[in-house]
C-alpha positions as CSV (number, residue, x, y, z in Angstrom):
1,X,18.8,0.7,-17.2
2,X,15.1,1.4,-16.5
3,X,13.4,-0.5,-18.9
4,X,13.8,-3.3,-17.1
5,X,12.9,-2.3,-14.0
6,X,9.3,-2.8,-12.3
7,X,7.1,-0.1,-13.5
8,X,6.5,1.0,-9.1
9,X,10.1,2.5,-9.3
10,X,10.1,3.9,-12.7
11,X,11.1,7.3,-12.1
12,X,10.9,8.2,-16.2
13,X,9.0,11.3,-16.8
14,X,10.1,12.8,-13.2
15,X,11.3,16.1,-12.7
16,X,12.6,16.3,-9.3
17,X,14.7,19.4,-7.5
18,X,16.8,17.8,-4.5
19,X,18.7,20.1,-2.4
20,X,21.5,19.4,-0.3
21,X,22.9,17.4,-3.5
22,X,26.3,18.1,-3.0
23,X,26.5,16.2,0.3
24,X,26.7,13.0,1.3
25,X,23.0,11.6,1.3
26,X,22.1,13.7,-1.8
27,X,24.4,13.0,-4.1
28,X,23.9,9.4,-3.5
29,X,20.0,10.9,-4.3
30,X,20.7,12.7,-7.5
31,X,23.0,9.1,-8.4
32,X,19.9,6.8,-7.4
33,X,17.3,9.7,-9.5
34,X,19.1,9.5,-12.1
35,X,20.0,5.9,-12.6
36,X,16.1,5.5,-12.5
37,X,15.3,8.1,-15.2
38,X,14.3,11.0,-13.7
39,X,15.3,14.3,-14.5
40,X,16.9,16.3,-11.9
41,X,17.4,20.0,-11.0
42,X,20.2,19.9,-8.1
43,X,20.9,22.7,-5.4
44,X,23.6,23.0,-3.1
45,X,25.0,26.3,-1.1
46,X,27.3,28.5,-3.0
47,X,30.7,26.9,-1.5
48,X,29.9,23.6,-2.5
49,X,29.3,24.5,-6.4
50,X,31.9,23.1,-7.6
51,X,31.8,19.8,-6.4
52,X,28.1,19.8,-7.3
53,X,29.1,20.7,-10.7
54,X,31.7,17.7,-10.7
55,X,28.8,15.8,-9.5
56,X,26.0,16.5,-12.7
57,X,28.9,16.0,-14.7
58,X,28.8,12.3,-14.2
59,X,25.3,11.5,-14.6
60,X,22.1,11.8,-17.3
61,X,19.3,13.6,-17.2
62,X,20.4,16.5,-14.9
63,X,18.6,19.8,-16.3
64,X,20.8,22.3,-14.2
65,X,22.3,23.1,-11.5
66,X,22.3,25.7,-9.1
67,X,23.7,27.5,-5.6
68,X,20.8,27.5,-3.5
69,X,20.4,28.8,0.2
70,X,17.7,27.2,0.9
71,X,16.7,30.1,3.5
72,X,16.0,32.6,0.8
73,X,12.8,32.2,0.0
74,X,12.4,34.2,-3.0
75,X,15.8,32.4,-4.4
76,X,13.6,29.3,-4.0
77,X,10.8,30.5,-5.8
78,X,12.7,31.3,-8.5
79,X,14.0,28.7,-9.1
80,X,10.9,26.1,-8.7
81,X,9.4,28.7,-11.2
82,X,12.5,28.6,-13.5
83,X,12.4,24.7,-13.6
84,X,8.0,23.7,-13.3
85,X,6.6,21.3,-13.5
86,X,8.5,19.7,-10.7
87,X,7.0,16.7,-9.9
88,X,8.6,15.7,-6.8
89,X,10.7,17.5,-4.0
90,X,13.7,15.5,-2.2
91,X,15.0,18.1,0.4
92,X,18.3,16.8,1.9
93,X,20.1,20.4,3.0
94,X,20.4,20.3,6.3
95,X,23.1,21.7,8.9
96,X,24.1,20.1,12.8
97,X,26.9,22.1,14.4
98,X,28.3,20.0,17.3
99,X,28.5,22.7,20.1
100,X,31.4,22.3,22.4
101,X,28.9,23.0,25.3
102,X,25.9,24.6,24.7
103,X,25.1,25.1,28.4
104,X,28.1,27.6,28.8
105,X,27.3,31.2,29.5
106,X,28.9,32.4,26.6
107,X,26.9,29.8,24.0
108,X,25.9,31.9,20.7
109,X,22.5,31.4,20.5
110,X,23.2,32.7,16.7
111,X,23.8,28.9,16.4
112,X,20.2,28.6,17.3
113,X,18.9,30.4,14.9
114,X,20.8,29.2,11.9
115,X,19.8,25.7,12.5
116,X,16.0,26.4,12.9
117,X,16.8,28.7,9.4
118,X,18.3,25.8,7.7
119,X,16.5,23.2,9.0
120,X,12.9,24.2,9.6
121,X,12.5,27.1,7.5
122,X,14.2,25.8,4.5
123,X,11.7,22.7,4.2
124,X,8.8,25.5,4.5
125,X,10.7,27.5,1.9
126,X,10.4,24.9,-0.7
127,X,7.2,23.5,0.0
128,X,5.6,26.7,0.0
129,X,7.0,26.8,-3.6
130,X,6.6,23.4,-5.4
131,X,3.1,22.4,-3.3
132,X,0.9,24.6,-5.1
133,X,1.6,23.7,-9.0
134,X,1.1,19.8,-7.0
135,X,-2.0,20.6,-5.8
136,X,-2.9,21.9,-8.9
137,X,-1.6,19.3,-11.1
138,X,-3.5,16.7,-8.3
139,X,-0.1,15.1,-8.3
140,X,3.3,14.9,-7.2
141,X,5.7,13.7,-4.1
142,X,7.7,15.7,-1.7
143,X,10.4,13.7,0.9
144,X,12.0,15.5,3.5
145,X,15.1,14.7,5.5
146,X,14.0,14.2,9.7
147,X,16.3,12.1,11.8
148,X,16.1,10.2,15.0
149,X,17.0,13.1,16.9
150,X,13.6,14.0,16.3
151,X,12.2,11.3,18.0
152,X,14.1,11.0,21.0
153,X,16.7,14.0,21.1
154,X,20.0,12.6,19.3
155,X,22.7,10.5,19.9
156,X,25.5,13.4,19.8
157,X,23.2,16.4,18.1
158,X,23.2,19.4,20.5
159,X,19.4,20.4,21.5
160,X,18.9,23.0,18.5
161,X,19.2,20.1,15.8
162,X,16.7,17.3,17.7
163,X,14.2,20.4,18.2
164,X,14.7,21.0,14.1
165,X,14.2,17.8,13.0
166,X,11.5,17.2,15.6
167,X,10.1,20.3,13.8
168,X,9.9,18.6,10.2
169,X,8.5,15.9,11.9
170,X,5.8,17.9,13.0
171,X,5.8,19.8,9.7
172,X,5.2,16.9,8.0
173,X,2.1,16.3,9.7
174,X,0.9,19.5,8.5
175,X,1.8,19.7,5.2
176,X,0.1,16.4,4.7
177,X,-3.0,17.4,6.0
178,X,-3.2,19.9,3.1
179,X,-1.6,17.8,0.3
180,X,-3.0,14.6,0.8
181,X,-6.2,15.3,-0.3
182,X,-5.1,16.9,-3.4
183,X,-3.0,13.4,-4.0
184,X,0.2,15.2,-2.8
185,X,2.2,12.7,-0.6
186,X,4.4,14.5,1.8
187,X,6.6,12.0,4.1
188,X,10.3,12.0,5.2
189,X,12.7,9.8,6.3
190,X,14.4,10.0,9.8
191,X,18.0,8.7,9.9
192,X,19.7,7.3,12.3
193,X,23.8,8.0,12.7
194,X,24.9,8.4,9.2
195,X,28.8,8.6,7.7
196,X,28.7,11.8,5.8
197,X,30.7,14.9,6.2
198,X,28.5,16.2,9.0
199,X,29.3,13.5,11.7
200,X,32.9,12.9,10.3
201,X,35.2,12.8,13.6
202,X,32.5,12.6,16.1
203,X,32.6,10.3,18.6
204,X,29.9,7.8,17.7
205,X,30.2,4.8,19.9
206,X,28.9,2.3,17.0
207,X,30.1,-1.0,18.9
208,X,26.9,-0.7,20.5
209,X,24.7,-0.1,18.1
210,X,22.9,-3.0,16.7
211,X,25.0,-3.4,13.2
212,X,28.0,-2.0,14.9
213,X,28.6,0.4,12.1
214,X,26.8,3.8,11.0
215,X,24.7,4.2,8.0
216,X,26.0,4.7,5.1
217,X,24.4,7.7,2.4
218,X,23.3,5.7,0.2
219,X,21.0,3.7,2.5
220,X,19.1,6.8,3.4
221,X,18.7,7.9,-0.5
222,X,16.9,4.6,-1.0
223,X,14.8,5.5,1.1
224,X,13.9,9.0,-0.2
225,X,13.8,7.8,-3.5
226,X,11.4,4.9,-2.6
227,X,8.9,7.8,-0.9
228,X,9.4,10.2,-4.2
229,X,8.7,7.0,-6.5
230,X,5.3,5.7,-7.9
231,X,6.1,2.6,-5.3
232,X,5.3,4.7,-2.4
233,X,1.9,6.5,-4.0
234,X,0.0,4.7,-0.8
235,X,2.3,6.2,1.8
236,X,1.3,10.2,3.2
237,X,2.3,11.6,6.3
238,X,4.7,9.2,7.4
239,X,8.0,8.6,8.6
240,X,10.2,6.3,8.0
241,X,12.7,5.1,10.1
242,X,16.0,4.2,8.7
243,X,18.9,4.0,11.7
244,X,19.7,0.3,11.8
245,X,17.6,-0.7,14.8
246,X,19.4,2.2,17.3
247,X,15.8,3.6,17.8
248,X,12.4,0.8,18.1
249,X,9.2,2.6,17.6
């Protein structure tokens, strides 16, 4: 299937660790990955496994899988160590509990914390592992998950997922400023409302959104594939929106 595509979005001779692969947006990533050549190392949490298993069992190229919490760094570590070179980093783990009412008195701020675990310290986590083999090898690609809750504070998304993803934003600012001259590229991609297990049953009011529909997975995993291909080697520090005109920047 790759031979005849344009040698910009060649992903042959890849290796690239997604995480998050079991959901909705990454396993339309380790689908798109694959059907373009790369190799793949996929991660999920330990409760997920077995769908993620099902998953690699239906496409080529995937090297291994494994249950990852993202959180533990030195799980991380090892497991960038188990699988280097990796050559690019597509990070779509990601959590956005829809709090009842997180002004009540008796909110659990535990909430908090996970999210800003999951969310913020989990892209840290794996950059922190696969930049510096990048840097060293003066190449490679890394594409994070934002969304447009980090522009403009959600649609739905209580206040600890916009200020998460407002934090990758931010992050990727700063990992760029260390990668980029090493010819690292480190963007994202910021959805907008997206069908996936995570916003199943919400009350999305998509009538007046611009499409009238939400996104659908596999419209964000073209987009992180695009930034982790040779197409995008011109492209560092950005962000790319991708939420069907709800947000104009």
């Amino acid at each position: 299937m790759t031979s005849s595509l344009p040698k910009a979005f060649d992903m042959q001779g890849q290796r690239v660790l997604i995480t998050g692969a079991a959901g909705g947006i990454g396993s339309e990533t380790a689908k798109l990955c694959s059907q373009l050549g790369a190799v793949t190392i996929l991660t999920d949490i330990a409760s997920v496994s077995q769908k993620l298993t099902a998953l690699a069992s239906t496409l080529q190229n995937v090297e291994a899988v494994h249950a990852l919490d993202i959180t533990d760094r030195k799980a991380v570590e090892a497991i960038v160590a188990q699988h280097a070179p990796i050559t690019a980093l597509i990070d779509t783990a990601a959590i956005c509990p829809f709090d009842e009412d997180w002004m009540a008195p008796d909110w659990n701020e535990q909430s908090f914390h996970r999210v800003m675990e999951v969310n913020v310290l989990g892209p840290i986590n794996l950059v922190r592992a696969v930049l510096p083999g990048m840097i060293e090898r003066k190449q490679g690609s890394i594409a994070l998950c934002g969304s447009i809750a980090g522009w403009m504070g959600g649609l739905l998304a209580a206040p600890h997922y916009a200020a998460s993803k407002g934090g990758v934003h931010a992050l990727v600012r700063w990992f760029s400023q260390r990668a980029t001259p090493h010819n690292v590229r480190v963007n994202a991609v910021a959805p907008g409302p997206i069908a996936t297990g995570m916003t199943d049953g919400q009350p999305y009011p998509i009538e007046k959104y611009p499409l009238q529909r939400m996104g659908r997975p596999d419209e964000i995993a073209n987009a992180l594939v695009f930034l982790a291909s040779p197409a995008a080697t011109f492209m560092a520090g950005s962000i790319m929106d991708v939420n069907g005109g709800v947000l104009l920047r």
